[in-house]
C-alpha positions in Angstrom: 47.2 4.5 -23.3 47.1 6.7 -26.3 43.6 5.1 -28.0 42.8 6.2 -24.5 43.3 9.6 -24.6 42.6 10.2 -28.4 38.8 8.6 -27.1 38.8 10.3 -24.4 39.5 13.9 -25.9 37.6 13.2 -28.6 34.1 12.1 -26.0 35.5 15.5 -24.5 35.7 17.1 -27.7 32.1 15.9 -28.8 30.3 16.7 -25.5 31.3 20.0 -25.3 29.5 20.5 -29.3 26.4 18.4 -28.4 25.9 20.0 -25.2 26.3 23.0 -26.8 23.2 22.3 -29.0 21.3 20.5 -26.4 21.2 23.6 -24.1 19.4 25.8 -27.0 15.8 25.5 -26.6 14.1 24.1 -29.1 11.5 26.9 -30.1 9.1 24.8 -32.5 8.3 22.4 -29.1 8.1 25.8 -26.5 5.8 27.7 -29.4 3.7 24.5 -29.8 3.3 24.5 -25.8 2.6 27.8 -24.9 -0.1 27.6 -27.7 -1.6 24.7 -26.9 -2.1 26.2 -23.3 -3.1 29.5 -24.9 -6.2 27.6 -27.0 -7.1 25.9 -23.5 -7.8 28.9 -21.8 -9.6 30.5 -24.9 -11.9 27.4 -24.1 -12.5 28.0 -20.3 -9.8 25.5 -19.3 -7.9 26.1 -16.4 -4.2 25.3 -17.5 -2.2 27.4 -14.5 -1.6 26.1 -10.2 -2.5 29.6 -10.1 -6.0 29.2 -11.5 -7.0 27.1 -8.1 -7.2 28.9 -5.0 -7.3 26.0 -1.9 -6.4 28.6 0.8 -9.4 28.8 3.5 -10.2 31.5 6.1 -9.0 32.4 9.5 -12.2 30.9 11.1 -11.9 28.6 8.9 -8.1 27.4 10.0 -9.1 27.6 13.9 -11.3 24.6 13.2 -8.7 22.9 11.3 -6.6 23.0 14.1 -9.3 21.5 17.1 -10.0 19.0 14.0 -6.2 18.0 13.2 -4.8 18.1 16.9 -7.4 15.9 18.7 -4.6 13.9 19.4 -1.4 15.6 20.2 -2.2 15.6 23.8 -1.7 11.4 24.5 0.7 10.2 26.9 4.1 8.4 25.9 4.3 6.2 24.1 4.0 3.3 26.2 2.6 -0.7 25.3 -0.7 0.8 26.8 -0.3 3.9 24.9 -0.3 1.4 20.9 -3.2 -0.9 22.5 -5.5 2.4 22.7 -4.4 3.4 19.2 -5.6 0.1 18.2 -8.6 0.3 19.7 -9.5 3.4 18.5 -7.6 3.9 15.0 -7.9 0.3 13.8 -11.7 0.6 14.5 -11.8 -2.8 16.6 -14.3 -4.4 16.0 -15.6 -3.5 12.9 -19.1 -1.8 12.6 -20.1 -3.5 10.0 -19.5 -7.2 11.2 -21.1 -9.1 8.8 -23.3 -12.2 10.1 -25.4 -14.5 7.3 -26.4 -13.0 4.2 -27.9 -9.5 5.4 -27.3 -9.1 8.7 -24.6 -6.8 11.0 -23.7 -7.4 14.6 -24.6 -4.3 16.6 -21.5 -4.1 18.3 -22.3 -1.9 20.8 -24.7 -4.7 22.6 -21.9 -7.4 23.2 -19.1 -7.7 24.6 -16.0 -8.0 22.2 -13.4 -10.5 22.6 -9.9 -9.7 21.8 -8.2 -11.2 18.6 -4.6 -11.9 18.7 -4.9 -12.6 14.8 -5.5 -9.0 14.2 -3.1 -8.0 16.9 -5.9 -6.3 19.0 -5.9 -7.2 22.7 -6.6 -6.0 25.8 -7.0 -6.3 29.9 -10.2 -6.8 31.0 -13.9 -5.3 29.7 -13.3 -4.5 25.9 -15.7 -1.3 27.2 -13.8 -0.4 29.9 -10.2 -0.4 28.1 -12.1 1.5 25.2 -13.5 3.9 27.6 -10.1 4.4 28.9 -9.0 4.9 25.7 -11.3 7.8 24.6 -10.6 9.3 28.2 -6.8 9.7 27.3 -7.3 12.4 24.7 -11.4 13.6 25.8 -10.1 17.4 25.7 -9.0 17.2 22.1 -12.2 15.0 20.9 -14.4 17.5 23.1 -12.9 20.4 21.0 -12.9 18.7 17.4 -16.3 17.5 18.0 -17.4 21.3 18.6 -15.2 22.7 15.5 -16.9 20.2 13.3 -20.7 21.2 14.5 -19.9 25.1 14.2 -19.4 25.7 10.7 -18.0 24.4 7.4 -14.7 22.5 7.2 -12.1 23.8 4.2 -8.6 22.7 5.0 -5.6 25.4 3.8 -3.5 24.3 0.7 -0.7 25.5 -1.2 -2.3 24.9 -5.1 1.1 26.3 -6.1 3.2 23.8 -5.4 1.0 21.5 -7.2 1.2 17.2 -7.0 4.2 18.8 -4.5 1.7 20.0 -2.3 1.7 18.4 1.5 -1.5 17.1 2.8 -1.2 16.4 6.8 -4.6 16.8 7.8 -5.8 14.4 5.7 -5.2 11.5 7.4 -5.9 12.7 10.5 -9.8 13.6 9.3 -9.9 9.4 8.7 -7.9 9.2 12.2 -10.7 11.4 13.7 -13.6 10.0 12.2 -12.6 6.4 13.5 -11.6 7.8 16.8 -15.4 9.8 16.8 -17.0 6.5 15.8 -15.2 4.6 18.5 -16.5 6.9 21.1 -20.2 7.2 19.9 -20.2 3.1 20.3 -18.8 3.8 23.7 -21.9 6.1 24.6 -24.1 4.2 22.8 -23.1 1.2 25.5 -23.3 3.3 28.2 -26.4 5.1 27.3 -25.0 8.2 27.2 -27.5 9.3 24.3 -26.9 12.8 24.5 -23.0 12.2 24.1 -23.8 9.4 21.4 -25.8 12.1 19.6 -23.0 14.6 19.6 -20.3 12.1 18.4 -22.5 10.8 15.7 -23.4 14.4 14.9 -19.7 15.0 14.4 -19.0 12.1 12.9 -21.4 12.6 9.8 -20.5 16.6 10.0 -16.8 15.5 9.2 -18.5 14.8 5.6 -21.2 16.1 5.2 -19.3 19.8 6.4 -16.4 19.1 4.5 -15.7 21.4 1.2 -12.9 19.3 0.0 -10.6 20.5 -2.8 -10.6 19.1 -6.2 -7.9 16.8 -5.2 -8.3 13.3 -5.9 -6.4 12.0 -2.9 -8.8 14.9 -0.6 -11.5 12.8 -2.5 -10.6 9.4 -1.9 -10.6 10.2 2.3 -13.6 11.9 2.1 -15.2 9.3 0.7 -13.3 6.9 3.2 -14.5 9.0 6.0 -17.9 8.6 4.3 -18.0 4.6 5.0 -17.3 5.8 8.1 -19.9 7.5 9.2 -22.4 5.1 7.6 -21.0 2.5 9.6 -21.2 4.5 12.8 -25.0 5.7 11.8 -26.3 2.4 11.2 -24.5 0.9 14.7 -26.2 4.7 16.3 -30.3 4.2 14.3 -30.0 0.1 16.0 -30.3 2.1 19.5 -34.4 3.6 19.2 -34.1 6.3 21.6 -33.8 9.0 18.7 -36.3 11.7 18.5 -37.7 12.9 15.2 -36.1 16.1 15.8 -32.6 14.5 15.5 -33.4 12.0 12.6 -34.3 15.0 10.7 -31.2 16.9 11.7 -29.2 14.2 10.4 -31.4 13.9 7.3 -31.0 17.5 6.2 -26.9 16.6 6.5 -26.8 14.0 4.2 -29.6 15.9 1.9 -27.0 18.4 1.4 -24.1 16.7 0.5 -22.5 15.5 -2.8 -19.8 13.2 -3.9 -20.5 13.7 -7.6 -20.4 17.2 -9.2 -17.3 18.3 -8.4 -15.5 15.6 -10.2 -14.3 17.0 -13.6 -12.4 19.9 -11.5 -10.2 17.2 -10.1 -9.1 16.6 -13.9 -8.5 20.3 -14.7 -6.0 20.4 -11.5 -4.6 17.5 -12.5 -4.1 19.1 -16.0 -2.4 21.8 -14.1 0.1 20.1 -11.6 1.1 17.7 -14.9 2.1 21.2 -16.7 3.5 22.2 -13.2 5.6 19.1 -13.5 7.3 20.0 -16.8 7.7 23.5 -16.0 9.7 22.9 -12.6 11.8 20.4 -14.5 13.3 23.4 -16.5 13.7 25.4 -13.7 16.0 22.6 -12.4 19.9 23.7 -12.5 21.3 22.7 -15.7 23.0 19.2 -15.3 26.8 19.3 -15.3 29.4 17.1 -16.8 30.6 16.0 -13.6 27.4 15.8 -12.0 27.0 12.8 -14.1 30.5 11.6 -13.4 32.1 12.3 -16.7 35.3 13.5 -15.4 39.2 13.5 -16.8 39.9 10.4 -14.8 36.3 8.2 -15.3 37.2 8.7 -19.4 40.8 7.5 -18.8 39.7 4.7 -16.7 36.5 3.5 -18.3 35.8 4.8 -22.0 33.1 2.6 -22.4 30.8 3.7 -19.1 31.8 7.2 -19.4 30.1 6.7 -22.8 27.5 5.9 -21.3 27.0 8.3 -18.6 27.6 10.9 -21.7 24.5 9.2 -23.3 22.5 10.0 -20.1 23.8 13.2 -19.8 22.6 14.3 -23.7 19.5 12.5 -22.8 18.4 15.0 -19.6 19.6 17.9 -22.1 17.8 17.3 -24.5 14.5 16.1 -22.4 14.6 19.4 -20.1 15.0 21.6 -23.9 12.3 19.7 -26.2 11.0 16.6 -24.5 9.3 18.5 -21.7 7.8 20.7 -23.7 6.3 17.9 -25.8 5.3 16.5 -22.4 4.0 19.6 -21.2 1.5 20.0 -24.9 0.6 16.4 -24.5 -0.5 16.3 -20.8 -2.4 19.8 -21.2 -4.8 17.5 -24.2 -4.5 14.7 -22.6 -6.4 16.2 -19.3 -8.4 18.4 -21.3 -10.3 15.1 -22.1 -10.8 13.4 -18.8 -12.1 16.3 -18.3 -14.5 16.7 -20.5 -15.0 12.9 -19.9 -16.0 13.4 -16.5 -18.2 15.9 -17.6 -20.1 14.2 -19.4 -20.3 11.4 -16.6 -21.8 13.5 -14.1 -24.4 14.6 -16.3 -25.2 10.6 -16.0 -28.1 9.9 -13.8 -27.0 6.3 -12.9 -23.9 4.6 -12.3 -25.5 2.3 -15.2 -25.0 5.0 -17.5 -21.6 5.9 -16.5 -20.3 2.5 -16.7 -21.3 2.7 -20.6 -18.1 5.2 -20.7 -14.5 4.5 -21.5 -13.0 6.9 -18.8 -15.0 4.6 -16.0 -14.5 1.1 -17.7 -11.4 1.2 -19.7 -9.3 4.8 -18.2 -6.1 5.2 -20.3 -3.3 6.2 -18.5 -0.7 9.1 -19.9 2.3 7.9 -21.5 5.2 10.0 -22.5 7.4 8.9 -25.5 10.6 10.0 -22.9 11.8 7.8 -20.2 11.7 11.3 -17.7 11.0 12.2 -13.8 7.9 13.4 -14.7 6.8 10.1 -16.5 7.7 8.2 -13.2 6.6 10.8 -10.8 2.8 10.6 -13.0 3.3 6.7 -12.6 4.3 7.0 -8.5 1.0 9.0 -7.9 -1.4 6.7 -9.7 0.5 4.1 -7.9 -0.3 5.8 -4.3 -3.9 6.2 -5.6 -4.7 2.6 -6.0 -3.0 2.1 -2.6 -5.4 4.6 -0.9 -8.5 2.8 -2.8 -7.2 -0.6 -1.8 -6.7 0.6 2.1 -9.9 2.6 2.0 -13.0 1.1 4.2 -15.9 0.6 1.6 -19.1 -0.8 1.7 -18.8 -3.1 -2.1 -15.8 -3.4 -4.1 -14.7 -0.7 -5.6 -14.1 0.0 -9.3 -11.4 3.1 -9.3 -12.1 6.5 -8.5 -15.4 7.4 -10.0 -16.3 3.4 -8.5 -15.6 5.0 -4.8 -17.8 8.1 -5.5 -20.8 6.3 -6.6 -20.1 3.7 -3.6 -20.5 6.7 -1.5 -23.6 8.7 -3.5 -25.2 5.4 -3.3 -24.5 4.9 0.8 -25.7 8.8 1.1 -29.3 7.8 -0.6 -29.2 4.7 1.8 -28.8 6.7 5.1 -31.2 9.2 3.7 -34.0 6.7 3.1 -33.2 4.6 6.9 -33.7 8.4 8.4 -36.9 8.8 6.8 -38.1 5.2 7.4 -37.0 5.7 11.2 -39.3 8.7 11.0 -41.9 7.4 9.8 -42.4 4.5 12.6 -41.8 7.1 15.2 -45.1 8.8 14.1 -46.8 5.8 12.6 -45.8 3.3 15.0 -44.1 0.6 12.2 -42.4 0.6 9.0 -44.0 1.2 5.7 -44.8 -2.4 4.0 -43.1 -0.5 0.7 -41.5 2.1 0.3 -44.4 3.9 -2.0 -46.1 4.1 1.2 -43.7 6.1 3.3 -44.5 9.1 4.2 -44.3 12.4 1.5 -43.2 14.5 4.3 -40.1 12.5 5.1 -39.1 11.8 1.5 -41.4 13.4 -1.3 -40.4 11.0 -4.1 -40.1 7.0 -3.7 -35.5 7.1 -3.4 -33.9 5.4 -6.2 -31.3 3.4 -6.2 -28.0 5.5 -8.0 -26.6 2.1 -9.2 -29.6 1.5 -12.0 -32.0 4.0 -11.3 -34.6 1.6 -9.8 -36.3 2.0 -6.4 -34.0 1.2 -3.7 -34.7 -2.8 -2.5 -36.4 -2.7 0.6 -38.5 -5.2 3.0 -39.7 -5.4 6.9 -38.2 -8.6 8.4 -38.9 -9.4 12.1 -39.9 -5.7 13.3 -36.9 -4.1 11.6 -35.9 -3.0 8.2 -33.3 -4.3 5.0 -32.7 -1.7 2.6 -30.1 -2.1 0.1 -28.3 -1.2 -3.4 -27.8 -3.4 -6.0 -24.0 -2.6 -6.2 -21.6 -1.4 -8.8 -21.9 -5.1 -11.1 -25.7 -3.6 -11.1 -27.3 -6.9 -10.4 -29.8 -7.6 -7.4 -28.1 -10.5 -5.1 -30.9 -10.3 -2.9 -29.4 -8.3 -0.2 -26.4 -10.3 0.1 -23.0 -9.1 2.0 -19.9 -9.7 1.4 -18.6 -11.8 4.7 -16.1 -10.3 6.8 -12.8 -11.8 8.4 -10.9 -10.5 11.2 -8.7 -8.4 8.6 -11.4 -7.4 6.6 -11.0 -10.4 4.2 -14.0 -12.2 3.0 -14.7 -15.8 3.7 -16.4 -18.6 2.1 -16.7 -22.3 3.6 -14.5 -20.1 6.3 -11.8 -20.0 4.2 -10.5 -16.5 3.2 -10.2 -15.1 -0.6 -10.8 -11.7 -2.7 -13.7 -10.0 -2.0 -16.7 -11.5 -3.9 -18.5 -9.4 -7.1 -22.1 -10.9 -6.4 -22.8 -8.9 -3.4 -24.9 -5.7 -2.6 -24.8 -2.1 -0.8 -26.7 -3.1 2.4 -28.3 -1.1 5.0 -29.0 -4.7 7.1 -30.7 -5.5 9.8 -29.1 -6.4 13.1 -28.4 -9.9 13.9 -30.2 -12.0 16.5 -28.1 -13.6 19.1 -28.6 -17.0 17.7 -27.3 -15.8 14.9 -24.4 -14.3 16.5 -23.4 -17.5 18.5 -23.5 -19.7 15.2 -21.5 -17.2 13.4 -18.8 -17.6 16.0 -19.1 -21.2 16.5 -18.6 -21.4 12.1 -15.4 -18.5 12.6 -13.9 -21.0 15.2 -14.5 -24.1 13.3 -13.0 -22.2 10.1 -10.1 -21.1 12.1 -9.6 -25.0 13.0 -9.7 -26.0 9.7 -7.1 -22.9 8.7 -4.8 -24.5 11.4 -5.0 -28.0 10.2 -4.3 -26.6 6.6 -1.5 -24.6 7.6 0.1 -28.0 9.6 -0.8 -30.1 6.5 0.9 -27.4 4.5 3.7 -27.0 6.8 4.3 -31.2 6.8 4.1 -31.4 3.0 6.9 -28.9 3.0 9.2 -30.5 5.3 8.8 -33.7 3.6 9.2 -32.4 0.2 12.6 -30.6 1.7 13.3 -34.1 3.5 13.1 -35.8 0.1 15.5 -33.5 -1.9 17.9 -33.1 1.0 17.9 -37.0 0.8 18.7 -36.7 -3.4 21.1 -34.2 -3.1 23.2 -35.9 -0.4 22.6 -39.0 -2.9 24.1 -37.1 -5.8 27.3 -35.4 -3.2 28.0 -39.2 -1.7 28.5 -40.1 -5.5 30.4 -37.0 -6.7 32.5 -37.9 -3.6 33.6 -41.2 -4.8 34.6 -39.8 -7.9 38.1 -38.5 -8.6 38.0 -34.7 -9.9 38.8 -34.3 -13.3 41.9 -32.0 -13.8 41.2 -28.9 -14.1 42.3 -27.4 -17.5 40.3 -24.3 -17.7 42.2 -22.5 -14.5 41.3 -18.7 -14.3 44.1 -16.1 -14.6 44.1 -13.2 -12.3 46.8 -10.4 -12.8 48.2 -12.2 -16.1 49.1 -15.5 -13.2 47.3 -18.7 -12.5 44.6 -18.1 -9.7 46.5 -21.1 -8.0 50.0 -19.5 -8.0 48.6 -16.1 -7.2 47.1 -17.7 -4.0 49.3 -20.2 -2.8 51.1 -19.6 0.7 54.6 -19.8 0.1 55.1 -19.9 4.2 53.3 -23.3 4.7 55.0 -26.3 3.7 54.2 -28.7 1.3 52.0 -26.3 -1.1 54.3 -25.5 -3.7 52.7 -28.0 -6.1 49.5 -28.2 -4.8 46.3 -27.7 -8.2 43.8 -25.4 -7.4 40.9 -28.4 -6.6 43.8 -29.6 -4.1 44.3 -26.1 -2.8 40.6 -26.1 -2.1 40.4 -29.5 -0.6 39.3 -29.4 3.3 41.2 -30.5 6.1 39.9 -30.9 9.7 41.9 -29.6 12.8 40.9 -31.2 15.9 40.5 -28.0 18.3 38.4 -29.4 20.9 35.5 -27.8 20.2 34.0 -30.8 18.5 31.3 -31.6 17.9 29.3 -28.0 18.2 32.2 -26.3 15.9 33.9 -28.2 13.2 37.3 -26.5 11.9 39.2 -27.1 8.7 42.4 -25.6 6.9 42.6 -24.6 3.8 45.8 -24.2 2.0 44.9 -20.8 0.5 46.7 -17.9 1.7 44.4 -15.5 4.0 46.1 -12.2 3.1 46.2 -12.5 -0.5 42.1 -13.6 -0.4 41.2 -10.5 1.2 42.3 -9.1 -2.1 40.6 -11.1 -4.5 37.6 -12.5 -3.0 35.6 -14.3 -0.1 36.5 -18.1 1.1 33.5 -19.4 2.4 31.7 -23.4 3.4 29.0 -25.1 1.5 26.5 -26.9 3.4 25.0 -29.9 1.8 24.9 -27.5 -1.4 23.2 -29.1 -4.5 26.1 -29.7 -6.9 24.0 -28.3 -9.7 23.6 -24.8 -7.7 26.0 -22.2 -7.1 24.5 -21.2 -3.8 25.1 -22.0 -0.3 22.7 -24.2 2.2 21.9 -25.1 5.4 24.6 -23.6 7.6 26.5 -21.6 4.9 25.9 -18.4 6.8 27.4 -20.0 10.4 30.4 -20.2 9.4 33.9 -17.7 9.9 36.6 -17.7 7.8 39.8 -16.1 9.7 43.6 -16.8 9.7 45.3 -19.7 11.2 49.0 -19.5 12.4 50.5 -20.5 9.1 48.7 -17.9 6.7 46.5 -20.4 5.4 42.7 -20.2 5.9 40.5 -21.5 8.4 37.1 -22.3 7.9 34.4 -22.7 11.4 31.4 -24.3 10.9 28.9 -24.0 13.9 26.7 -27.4 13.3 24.1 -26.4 16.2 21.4 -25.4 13.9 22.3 -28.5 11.0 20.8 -31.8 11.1 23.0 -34.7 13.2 24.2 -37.0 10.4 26.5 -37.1 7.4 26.8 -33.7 5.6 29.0 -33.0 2.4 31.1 -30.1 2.7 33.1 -27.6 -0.2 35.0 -24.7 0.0 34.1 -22.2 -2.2 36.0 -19.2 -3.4 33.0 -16.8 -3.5 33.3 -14.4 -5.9 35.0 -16.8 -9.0 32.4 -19.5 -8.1 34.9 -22.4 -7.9 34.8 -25.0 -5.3 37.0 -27.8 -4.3 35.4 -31.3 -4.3 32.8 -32.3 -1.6 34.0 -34.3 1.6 32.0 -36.0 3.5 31.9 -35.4 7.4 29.9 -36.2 10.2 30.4 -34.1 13.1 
């Protein structure tokens, strides 16, 4: 007891010094910081939350509200209530159902079937439950629809609390923009053109309207919502009922809008929330002794982990009084050059010449020489990033951030040049045989392709149109698309796997019904095959669990024949023999009994037999509850020290002599011999295995 206090004063003693020191800034690191951040602004680099201003205007935040509360009007939330978010949030079925190589189903012409795979069902027409759908929350649409065609959309942030800052109405634009897509398929099935046209309208306004802030996260959505409304304009252009009024309505939308040139401000408020980050972890209260659990009692109890909680302790100390401010100097250079990075890849004029640079081929990620918060709270956020690109609808694969903006640059010059063309066979009466022979007045320059700077692909199949990119790998697959799933995942010999690289940007054409038939005849023939592997699977499993059940029995029946060695190695528990310490001196007979005999299993016949099997077990029930857990072993492999099959069925409770009884519910075990143990749990020792067939 006395080492124990003389460490314990003397951990005392030395924390009280060290903390001491640790809470003194350290002036070199906060000198170095602040002039670091001084030289940055010198430069034109924004280093400060303060420098970014995402507040927006009162008209401004009256269409944020039609746009963000479209839906806060539905009914309960009955079964009815999630099929219609289904329908309408999940996008069901998708508008850009892939059929061959090049061509889309244009959903709005057939009659979708429900999938149970995906979840999606439904009573009835697919139109009609979709049409009731829209109908439950028509007042809201009506009124986002109208705030998104009356004026620009800017959303109201908080820049000062930095990567802190809450973003609610984010996911509801990509909730909206499905939900708006849904409903201009609805019209479009209907013929309600002049309702179509409004939805569509909205739909593209969503993006094209949209002055997001220099948030990546704002980004990523708007380029979600993007994919969106390409989708939705392809499904609307399939219907020819436009006039050239609205085609070139839509046209000047798209003309206006860019994905690209705001990109290196997303790195300079990056570089400002990272700083943010260090800053706030100062402002933090100081860390206490006791907040850490190094108290009187823990030292007198546990010298060794309050050591260890002391090392934590002097750890956040010294972190919060030089570490951070390291941090804080490396983060502001660090994002100084993605920025400059990215601004030297939007002077690119081609994703082809972006690719040539390390920040879009090979981005390195921060990383601090401290374990800290802010470390892990940097490492969260590029964590919910690649989450949000994963989730995110695209028209290719994606490579990153800067991938998802030139996906949606490229799908912009797409739409752009399938308005034009549409234009020009309303007044010509056909499609241009190249697209050198559209006409000036539609587009004045021949649209190139962002991807490599080449004309855009383009030929007249069959009275319609394929137009398409060559894609982010930059090579020309001929128009091809990746094939879509139920789930979205791509299919090959109908059997599902990552999405494939050799595939293009495609504005298709629209499948032909023959087209469509053979395509579902293939999905249901893959789906057969899919079931037959999965039973193959699912019978190569049993067996190979038949065959090891069958060698571990094997290896119990001849361990069972066996007599236990004596056990020599006996564990002591409170300076005693585990055996004495819990033996039952009320029941009979068990003064001499060896642990392995103490363990052994003895049935009681209680009538229960042969659903519930009961046993003894000369081990004394009050004293376990103190040192550990009794439990059975099912057919467990000898070599193992877990439980099987059954393990967790059965109770352990008291029987009327103190000892232990152990029930064994055999409903759910195979009928047949089974080898049974009891195990004391939390020593891992268990008595030999008896064989019993219930």
């Amino acid at each position: 007891m006395k080492l124990r206090w003389k460490i314990s004063v003397g951990v005392a003693a030395a924390g009280v010094v060290v903390a001491g020191l640790l809470l003194r800034p350290n002036r070199s690191e906060r000198i170095a910081a602040e002039e670091t951040r001084r030289t940055l602004r010198q430069q034109g680099f924004k280093t400060d939350v303060a420098d970014f201003n995402f507040s927006s205007s009162s008209e401004h935040r009256v269409r944020e509200a039609a746009l963000t509360n479209a839906f806060f009007n539905r009914p309960g939330m009955n079964q009815e209530y999630y099929a219609q978010e289904q329908m309408l949030r999940g996008g069901y079925p998708n508008q850009m159902t892939v059929v061959g190589t090049n061509s889309a189903i244009v959903v709005w012409r057939i009659e979708p079937t429900p999938d149970f795979r995906a979840s999606v069902t439904w009573t009835g027409s697919y139109w009609t439950a979709l049409r009731g759908a829209v109908s439950e929350c028509e007042p809201g649409l009506d009124a986002a629809c109208a705030a998104a065609l009356s004026g620009p959309i800017r959303f109201d942030f908080n820049a000062s609390r930095g990567h802190a800052m809450l973003l609610p109405q984010i996911s509801r634009m990509k909730t909206l923009a499905l939900t708006l897509g849904q409903r201009t398929m609805v019209e479009l099935h209907d013929n309600h053109r002049a309702a179509a046209w409004t939805n569509l309208l909205a739909t593209t306004r969503l993006v094209t309207a949209w002055d997001a802030q220099p948030v990546e996260i704002v980004q990523l959505v708007r380029f979600g919502c993007a994919t969106i409304a390409f989708n939705t304009t392809w499904q609307a252009l399939q219907s020819r009922n436009w006039t050239e009024d609205q085609l070139a309505e839509l046209q000047r939308e798209w003309a206006v809008a860019d994905f690209i040139k705001g990109l290196p401000e997303t790195a300079a408020f990056n570089r400002a929330c990272a700083a943010d980050m260090c800053q706030r972890q100062r402002e933090e209260p100081v860390p206490t002794l006791g907040s850490m659990g190094l108290t009187w009692g823990q030292a007198l109890r546990s010298p060794g982990s309050s050591w260890q909680s002391y090392r934590a302790y002097r750890q956040q100390l010294s972190y919060r009084n030089q570490g951070s401010f390291e941090d804080e100097k490396a983060l502001l250079l660090y994002y100084r050059e993605r920025e400059l990075e990215l601004r030297r890849v939007v002077q690119c004029a081609t994703w082809s010449e972006m690719r040539q640079l390390p920040v879009v081929t090979n981005p390195i990620p921060f990383q601090s020489k401290y374990f800290s918060r802010v470390q892990s709270m940097l490492n969260l956020r590029q964590m919910g990033l690649a989450v949000q690109m994963h989730n995110s609808p695209g028209v290719g694969r994606s490579a990153g951030f800067l991938g998802r903006a030139a996906e949606s640059e490229t799908a912009r010059r797409l739409i752009l040049t399938a308005l034009a063309l549409e234009r020009h066979r309303l007044r010509h009466g056909a499609y241009p045989k190249a697209l050198a022979e559209l006409d000036t007045s539609f587009l004045p320059e021949v649209p190139v392709d962002f991807m490599d700077g080449k004309p855009l692909r383009y030929h007249v199949a069959d009275s319609h149109f394929i137009l398409y990119s060559v894609g982010l790998d930059g090579s020309d697959n001929g128009g091809k698309m990746p094939l879509q799933g139920t789930r979205g995942l791509s299919f090959q010999d109908g059997r599902p796997f990552r999405p494939p690289q050799q595939t293009d940007l495609v504005w298709p054409r629209p499948a032909t019904v023959t087209e469509i038939e053979t395509r579902d005849v293939e999905e249901k023939q893959a789906e057969l095959q899919r079931t037959e592997d999965r039973n193959q699977m699912a019978e190569a499993a049993r067996a190979e669990e038949a065959l090891q059940r069958a060698r571990t029995l094997a290896r119990l029946e001849q361990i069972s024949k066996q007599k236990p060695p004596r056990r020599t190695d006996e564990p002591m528990l409170k300076g005693q023999p585990l055996s004495k310490v819990l033996r039952n001196p009320k029941a009979a007979g068990t003064n001499q009994l060896t642990l392995d005999e103490m363990l052994t299993l003895r049935q009681i016949a209680t009538g229960q037999e042969p659903d519930i099997a009961t046993f003894e077990v000369a081990v004394s029930f009050d004293t376990l509850t103190n040192v550990g857990t009794l439990r059975l072993r099912v057919d467990a492999d000898p070599d193992g020290e877990s439980a099987s099959d059954g393990a967790e069925l059965q109770e352990c409770t008291r029987d009327a002599n103190g000892n232990c009884r152990l029930v064994w519910n055999t409903t759910y075990d195979p009928p047949g011999k089974h080898f049974l143990q009891a195990q004391l749990y939390r020593v891992h020792l268990a008595g030999s295995p008896r064989l019993v067939v219930p």
